[in-house]
Structures are given as structure tokens and as C-alpha cells.
N, C-alpha and C positions, 0 to 999 in steps of 0.2 A: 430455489437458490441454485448458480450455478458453480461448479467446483471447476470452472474449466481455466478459470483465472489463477488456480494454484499451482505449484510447481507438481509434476507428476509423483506419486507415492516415490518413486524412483531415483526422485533429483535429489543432487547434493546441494542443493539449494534451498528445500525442503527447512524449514524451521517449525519444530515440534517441544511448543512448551508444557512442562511436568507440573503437577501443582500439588502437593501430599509427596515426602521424601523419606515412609516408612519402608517394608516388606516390597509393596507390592508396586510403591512408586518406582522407587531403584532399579527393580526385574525390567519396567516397562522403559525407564530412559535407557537402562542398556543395551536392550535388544533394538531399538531405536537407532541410537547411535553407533552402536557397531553395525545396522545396516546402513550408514549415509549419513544419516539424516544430523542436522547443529540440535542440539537438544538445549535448555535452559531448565535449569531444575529450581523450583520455589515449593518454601514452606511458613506455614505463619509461624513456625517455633524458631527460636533465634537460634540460629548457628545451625539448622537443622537440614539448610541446603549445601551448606557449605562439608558439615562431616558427609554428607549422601554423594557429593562428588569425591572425598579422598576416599570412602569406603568402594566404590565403581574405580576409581582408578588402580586401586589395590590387588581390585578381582581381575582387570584389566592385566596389571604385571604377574599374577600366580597363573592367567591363562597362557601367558605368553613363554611361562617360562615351563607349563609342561605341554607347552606346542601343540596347545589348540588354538594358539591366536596370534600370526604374526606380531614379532615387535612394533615393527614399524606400524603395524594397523593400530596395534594398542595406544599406539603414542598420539594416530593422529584420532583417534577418537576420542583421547583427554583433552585435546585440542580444540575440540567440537562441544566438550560438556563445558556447561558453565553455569553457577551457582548465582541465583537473582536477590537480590534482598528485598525489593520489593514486585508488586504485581504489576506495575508500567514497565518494568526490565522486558515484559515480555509480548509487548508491544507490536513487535516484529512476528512474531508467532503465527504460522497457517494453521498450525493445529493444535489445541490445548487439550490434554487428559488429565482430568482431576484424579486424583485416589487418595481422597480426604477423609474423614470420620464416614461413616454409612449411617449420616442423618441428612432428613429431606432437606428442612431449614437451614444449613451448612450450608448444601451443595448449589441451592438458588439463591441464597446468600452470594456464594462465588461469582456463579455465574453470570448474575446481574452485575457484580464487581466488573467481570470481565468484558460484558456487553459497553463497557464504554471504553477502554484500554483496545481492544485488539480491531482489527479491519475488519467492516462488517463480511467480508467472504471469509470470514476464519471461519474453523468448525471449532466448538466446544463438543467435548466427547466425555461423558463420566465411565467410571470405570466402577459402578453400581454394581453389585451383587444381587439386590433384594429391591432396592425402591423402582418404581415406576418411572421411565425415561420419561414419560409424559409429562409426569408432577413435574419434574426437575424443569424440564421447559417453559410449563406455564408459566406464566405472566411476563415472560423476557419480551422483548420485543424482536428478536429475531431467532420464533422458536423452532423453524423449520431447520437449522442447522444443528440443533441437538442430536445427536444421537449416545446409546450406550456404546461402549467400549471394551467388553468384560474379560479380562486376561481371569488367568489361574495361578494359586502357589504353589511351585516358586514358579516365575514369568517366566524365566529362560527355559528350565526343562519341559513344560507342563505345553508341549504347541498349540494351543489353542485357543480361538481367540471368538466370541461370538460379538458381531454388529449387529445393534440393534434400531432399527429403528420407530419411533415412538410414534401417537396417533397423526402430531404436526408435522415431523420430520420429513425432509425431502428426502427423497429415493436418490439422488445424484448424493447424499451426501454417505449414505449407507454402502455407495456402490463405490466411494471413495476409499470408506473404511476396510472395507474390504480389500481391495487391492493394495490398502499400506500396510494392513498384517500380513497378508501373506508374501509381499517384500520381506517385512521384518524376519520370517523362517516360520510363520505359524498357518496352520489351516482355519482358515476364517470361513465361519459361517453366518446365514443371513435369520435373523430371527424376530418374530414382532416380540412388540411391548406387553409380555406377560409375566406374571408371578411367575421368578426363577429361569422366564426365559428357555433355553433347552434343560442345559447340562443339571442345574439345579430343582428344576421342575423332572425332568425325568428320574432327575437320584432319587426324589423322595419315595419309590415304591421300596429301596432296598433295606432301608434303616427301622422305617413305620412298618411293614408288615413284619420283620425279626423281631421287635420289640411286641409286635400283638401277638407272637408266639410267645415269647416268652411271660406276655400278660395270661394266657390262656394256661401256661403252667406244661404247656406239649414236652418242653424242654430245655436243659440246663444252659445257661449260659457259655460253658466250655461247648457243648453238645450242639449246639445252634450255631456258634461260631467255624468246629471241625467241620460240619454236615457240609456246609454253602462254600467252604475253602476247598474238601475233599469231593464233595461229589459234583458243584456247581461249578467248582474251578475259580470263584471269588479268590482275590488275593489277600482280602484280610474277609472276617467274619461281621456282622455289623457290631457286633458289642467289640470288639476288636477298632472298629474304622472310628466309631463313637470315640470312643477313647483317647484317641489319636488327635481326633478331630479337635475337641475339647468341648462338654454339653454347655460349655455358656458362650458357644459359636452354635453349635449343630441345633440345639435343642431353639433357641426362639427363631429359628430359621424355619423349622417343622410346624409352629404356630405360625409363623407369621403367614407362609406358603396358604398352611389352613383357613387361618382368617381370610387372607386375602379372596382366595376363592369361595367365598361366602358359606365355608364351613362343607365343603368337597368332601365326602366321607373317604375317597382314596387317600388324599393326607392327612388322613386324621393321627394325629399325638397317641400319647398313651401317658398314662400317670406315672408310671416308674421313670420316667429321665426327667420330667418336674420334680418331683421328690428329690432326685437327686442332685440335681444343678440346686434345690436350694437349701440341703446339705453338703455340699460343699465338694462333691463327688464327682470333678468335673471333669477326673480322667488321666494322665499321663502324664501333663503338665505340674499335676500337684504329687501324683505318686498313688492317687488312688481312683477306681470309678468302679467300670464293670469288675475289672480284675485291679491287683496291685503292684505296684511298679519301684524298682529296685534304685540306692541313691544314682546308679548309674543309667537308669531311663528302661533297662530291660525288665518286660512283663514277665512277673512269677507264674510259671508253669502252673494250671490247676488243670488236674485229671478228669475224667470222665467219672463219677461210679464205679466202681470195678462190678460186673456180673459174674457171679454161678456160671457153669459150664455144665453140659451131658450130653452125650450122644444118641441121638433119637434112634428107631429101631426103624421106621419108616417116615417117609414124607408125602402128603398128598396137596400137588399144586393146584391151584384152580386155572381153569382155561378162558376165565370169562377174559380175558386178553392176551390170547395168544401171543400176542409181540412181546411183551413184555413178560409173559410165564418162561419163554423158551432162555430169556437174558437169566432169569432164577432156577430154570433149570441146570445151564452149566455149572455153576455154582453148587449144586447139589451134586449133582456130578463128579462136580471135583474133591468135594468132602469123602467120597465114597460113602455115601447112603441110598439105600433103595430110594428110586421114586413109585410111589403108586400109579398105579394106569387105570382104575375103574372111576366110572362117573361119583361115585362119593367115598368118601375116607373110612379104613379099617376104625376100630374103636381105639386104637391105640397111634396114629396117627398124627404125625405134626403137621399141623394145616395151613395151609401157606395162601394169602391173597395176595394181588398187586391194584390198589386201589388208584384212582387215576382222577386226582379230585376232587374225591370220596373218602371218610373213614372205614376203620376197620369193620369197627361194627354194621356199618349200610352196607357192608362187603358179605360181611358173616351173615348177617340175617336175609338177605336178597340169597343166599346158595344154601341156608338153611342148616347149617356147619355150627359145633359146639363151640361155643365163645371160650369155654377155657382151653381149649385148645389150638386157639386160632392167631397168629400172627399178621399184621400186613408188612410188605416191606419196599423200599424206593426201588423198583426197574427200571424208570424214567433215564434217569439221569446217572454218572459214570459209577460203578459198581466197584472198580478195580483199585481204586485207595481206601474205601470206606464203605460198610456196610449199614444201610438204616433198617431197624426195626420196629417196627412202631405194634403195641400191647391193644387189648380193649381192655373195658373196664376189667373184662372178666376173668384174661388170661390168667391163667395160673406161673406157680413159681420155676414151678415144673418145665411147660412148656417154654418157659422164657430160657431158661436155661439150654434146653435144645437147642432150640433159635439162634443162641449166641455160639454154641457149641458149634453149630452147623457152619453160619457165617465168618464165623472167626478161626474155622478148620485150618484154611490155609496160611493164617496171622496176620489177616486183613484184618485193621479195627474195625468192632462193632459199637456204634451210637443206639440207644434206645430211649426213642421218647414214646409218649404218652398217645393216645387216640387223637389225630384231627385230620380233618377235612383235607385232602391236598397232602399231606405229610409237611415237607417243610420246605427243600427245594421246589418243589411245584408250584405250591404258595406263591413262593419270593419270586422267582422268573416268571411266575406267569402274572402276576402283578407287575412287575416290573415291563410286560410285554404290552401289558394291556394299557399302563400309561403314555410308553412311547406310540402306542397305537391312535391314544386321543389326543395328542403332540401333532400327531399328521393328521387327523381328521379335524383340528380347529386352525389349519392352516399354518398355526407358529414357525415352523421349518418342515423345508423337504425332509423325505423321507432317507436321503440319504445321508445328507446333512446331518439328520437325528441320530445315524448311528455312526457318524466320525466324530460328532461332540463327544459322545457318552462314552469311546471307546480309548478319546484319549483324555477328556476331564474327569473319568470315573475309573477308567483303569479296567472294566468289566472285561470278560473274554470275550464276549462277542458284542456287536451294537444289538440293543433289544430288538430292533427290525428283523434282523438278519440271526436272532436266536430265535423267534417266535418261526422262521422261515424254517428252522435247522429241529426243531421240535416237532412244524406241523402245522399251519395255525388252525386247522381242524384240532388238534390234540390242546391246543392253549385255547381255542374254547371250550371245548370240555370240562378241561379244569377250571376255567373260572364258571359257568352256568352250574356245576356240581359245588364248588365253593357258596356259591350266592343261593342254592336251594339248601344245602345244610347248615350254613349259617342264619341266613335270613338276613346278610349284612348288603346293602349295594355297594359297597365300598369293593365288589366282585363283579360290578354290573358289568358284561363285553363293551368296549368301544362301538360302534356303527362301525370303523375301517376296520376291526377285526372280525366281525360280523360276517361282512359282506365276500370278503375277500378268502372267510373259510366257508363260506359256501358255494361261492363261486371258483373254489381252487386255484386262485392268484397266491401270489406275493405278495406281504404284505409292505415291501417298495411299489408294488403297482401303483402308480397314477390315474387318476381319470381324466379323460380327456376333456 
């Protein structure tokens, strides 16, 4: 197909029809229209184009009037929207973006509507989440101008915009879409036709492995949440994001992702957010899920545990990683408690590992250390908001209280969970590293691409490319090959691009040629 017969993304000439005048339609004809473009807004509910233009006009005058938005620009962009009643209104149209129901049968329903109304060089664009841009094209008769469209809520804040294009789709048409989001003020990326696409194919490490922690019982819900806020630097926790999210959005997204990939042990579900989506538990929007929520939308603070305190008489670190004992060392340091300096612990001894991967106990029994005596604790990741402590089975009550005494000296909180593999941020970022790693190894987007989606559709601190980089990816393999030997789970298998690239000492943006 060629796009060279349309007006440039750029022209005010430009005619871009809306088809869905919910959330997510309104976000996309505004950002539209207020860059240029004539928009036409259609919905098959009566009256439902017509309130979608007074509600855009509305946002149009509160911009204007706290001077984010010239007047004059406001006025002539009301000017430019225009509410259709039916689907021949839009006739005229170079580019149509649906954001209808998120069902297959709908969307080719339209489409095939639209296949006889608009000029065969218009592009149809859906603005899918989940379904396959490919399905949606079949059977049309001119399925190489399909492509996906996928904005974020809300449209206007959220910059970002992935084009996708499908197995039929012309490349001129994706390379179109491209250059009219990021006209509109969004950074558009290029992605094939896969389950979730980037941004939602990549989030699924952050939500699924929090929940498999807290299916293993490692740790509390508040405890899981603080850990990945305080030491990960996450801006919500996932039972926190859930919540928000609402489980009868997030949760059949997490199946569907699954199924789709013919049951991918890396997105695998967990039973507790089923149970809960069909108890009724669905988060924020009702008032209750993980946590519960107040008639005014704010979450009731729930505490950690409170622990026992005491002051240890000695400490003895282990050196089996150096990088990481010297980060527990200052910390000890600063409590003011002796550290021991002999290769094994006095009898009375608080014993300290930093596992990397690994549990406490494959820590304790590899250095041959009394389990009740023994603590492991996170050095990985940032130590200066929040303290982890993680028990073996065998620790005692005694020692735990040490532990907390010690780390919570300076009135840093201490979190304590239970024996596992990884601890709990290592877990989640190094999962989360290892999918954006098989994201660039199955070709879906560039590498760098993968990590401007994720950092501005997911909000994370860093793109996973560029945290796998900042960690090591010699060190995020470690933790996953020690994850997937103590569990026995593949759902820890390394990618091949992170594989390769930590042992050949690249970057895990490196390209091959």
C-alpha cells in the first residue's frame, strides 16, 4: 500500500476519524486535534459523539483558562472536532482509530463496515490492547493497511504510543503511524504483532512473580509491596498497582497473555487474584482487594508485623561476595557493633549472608554456619530506605531480633520475610530483565525502543534493558540460573540475549550485526 497519497502526519489537512467516544477515544481525538489534525468523532451509542465533543470542548476551556492552551488554539480546535451520527460521516477520513469494546468480533465487524465507506488508501488503525492486529485484519479485503494503534490511560499524559504492525500489514503504513504520534507529542515505537506487544508483554514479569511470592508465603502483602517501593524504587508495590489497576482488567490480561503464548511458564497466573476477581475483590474501585479503601478512594494504612529488638554482642559476615558484604558491612558499622574478622563465627555470633539468587539456607549449609543463628539479607539493591531480612527455616527468635535490632539501629525500617530463592527484589527485576531480554531476542522491538515503552507505560525506574546493564547482566544471570536450580521452575530459564551478552561482556542494548 502506498501512504504517499495522504496528507503528511503534519498537514492540516489531515482528516483522522475516532470510532469508540469512551476514556480512551476522547484522550486520542484530543491529542489529535489539538495537534492539526479535523477529527470526526463516532459512536454506535446515541448521543455518545455528541456528549464526547462537549466533554473535549470543556477540557479545551479549563486548559485555556489555566494557560496551558492558548484561547484562540482552543476555539479553533472545537472547530475541527465534529460529532458524526453515522459511519458514512466519515467518509472523508485518511485515518480511522477505533477504541471500541476489546472484542475480536466487534472490531472486524467495523472494520469490514469501514472497508466500504472510506478510500481504499485510508488506513484503519485499532487501538487493541490484547487481540492480535492480524485477526482483526483477516478476512478484509485490504488487510495490509491494518495496523495497531495502542495509546495509554489517560492518552494525553501517558506519551506513548506503540505501532504495530500485523503479519499482512504494509510497512509504509506502520512507518506512517509512526510519524503521526509522534506529531501528536508521543514517543512512538515500532512493534510486531505479539501478545501484549511491548509495554504489556513486558509488565507481565512485575505483577506474576509478586504474586508467586506471596503464593510461596516469602511474604506479607504490606511487606512485598514496601520492599520493591523502598529498595527497587517501584512507585507503587504490585499488590498496590493490582489494586488500582482493578483484577477484572489486570487479572484476565495475565490469562489471556498466558494462554496466548501457549502457556509460557514466565506469565504464568497464580490462584489468589482468580479467587479474588470472583469474590468480588477487585480493588479500589469497590473499596476493597489487596488492601481496603476508605469512602474517599484512600488506602488504609496496614503495618508490617511489628518485631522484637536486641542488641547482638558480635557479628560475623560472610565474604562469599565481597561486593555485597562490604555494602552490610557499613551498616554494621553504623549500629556500632563489633564485626568479627576470623574465617568462621564465635559461638555467640550473629551470622550474616548475602545470598545472590540463592536462599538462606543454600547460603548456611554451603559455609557450614548454624542455621539458628543465621540471617540472609538484600545488599543487591538500595539499602538506605529499607532494610530486608530474610530467616531460614531454623532461625531462632533470638537471632531475628538481633537482625532487626541491628538493621533498624539507625531507624531504617526493617521488612522480614521468610527463606527464598532470590530474596524478593532480585526475584522481580531480574525477571522482569529477563523478559525484556526475550522481547529483543524474538525481534518484537528494538532494544531501545523496549526500554522508552516500559519507562514511560509502566512508570519503572529504569527501562529493564538499561537495569539489567546497571546491575550487571553477568549478576541477572546468576540470579536467574540460581532461581531456576533451586526451584526447578523454567519460568527462571535466561533468555539466549542475556546469555550471550553476559558472557561475552556487552550490553544488553548491544545489537548484532
Amino acid at each position: 500500500m502506498e501512504t504517499g497519497t495522504l496528507p503528511a502526519p503534519t498537514s492540516p489537512d489531515l482528516v483522522v476519524g475516532l470510532v469508540g467516544c469512551g476514556i480512551m477515544g476522547r484522550g486520542i481525538a484530543q491529542i489529535a486535534v489539538l495537534s492539526g489534525a479535523r477529527v470526526r468523532l463516532h459512536d454506535g451509542r446515541e448521543g455518545a459523539a455528541v456528549a464526547a465533543r462537549e466533554e473535549l470542548l470543556a477540557t479545551f476551556a479549563k486548559l485555556a483558562d489555566k494557560g496551558k492552551l492558548d484561547a484562540g488554539a482552543a476555539q479553533q480546535a472545537g472547530e475541527r472536532l465534529v460529532a458524526c451520527g453515522s459511519l458514512e460521516d466519515l467518509a472523508d477520513c485518511h485515518v480511522v482509530v477505533e477504541a471500541i469494546v476489546e472484542n475480536l468480533d466487534a472490531k472486524k465487524a467495523l472494520f469490514g463496515a469501514l472497508e466500504g465507506i472510506v478510500s481504499a488508501d485510508a488506513i484503519l488503525a485499532t487501538n487493541t490492547s490484547s487481540l492480535p492486529v492480524t485477526a482483526i485484519a483477516a478476512g478484509l479485503k485490504r488487510p495490509g493497511r491494518v495496523a495497531g494503534f495502542h495509546f495509554f490511560n489517560p492518552v494525553p499524559l501517558m506519551k506513548i504510543v506503540e505501532a504495530i504492525g500485523g503479519f499482512l500489514t504494509e510497512p509504509a503504513v506502520v512507518d506512517y503511524l509512526l510519524a503521526l504520534g509522534k506529531h501528536w507529542g508521543h514517543t512512538a515505537v515500532r512493534a510486531k504483532d505479539t501478545p501484549g506487544f511491548i509495554v504489556n508483554h513486558a509488565g507481565r514479569g512485575y505483577g506474576t512473580e509478586g504474586l508467586r511470592l506471596l503464593a510461596e508465603g516469602v511474604a506479607s502483602v504490606p511487606a512485598l509491596d514496601n520492599i520493591l517501593r523502598d529498595t527497587a524504587g517501584f512507585r507503587l508495590g504490585p499488590c498496590e498497582l493490582l489494586d488500582l489497576t482493578g483484577l477484572d482488567v489486570s487479572h484476565p490480561v495475565m490469562e489471556s497473555i498466558y494462554h496466548q503464548y501457549y502457556e509460557e511458564p514466565r506469565f504464568r497466573p497464580q490462584v489468589h487474584t482468580r479467587q479474588m476477581l470472583t469474590a468480588g475483590a477487585l480493588g479500589k474501585k469497590v473499596g476493597h482487594g489487596f488492601y481496603r479503601y476508605g469512602a474517599d478512594g484512600k488506602k488504609e494504612n496496614v503495618a508490617e508485623a511489628a518485631q522484637p529488638t536486641a542488641r547482638a554482642t558480635s557479628v560475623w559476615l560472610s565474604q562469599e561476595r565481597p561486593e555485597l558484604a562490604e555494602r552490610i558491612a557499613v551498616l554494621i558499622a553504623a549500629a556500632g557493633i563489633p564485626q568479627e574478622s576470623g574465617e568462621r563465627p564465635s559461638e555467640s555470633a550473629l551470622c550474616i549472608v548475602t545470598p545472590l539468587g540463592e536462599d538462606a539456607t543454600t547460603c548456611c549449609v554451603r559455609e557450614n554456619l548454624d542455621a539458628r543463628r543465621t540471617v540472609g539479607v538484600e545488599a543487591l539493591f538500595d539499602v538506605s530506605r529499607r532494610r530486608v531480612v530474610m530467616t531460614t527455616p531454623a532461625t531462632d527468635a533470638q537471632t531475628l531480633a538481633m537482625a532487626c535490632g541491628l538493621f533498624g539501629a539507625t531507624g531504617t525500617p526493617v521488612s522480614v520475610i521468610r527463606d527464598s530463592a532470590g530474596l524478593v527484589s532480585q526475584r522481580v527485576v531480574a525477571h522482569i530483565v529477563n523478559i525484556a531480554c526475550e522481547i529483543a531476542q524474538q525481534g518484537i522491538a528494538e532494544p531501545q525502543d523496549i526500554d522508552r515503552a516500559v519507562t514511560l507505560g509502566l512508570g519503572y525506574p529504569l527501562g529493564p534493558l538499561a537495569w539489567g546493564d546497571q546491575l550487571g547482566p553477568q549478576t541477572v544471570l546468576a540470579i536467574l540460573k540460581n532461581l531456576e536450580l533451586q526451584t526447578g521452575d523454567s519460568r527462571y530459564r535466561p533468555s539466549p540475549w542475556l546469555q550471550r551478552r553476559a558472557l561475552l561482556g556487552l550490553s544488553l542494548h548491544h545489537k548484532e550485526i
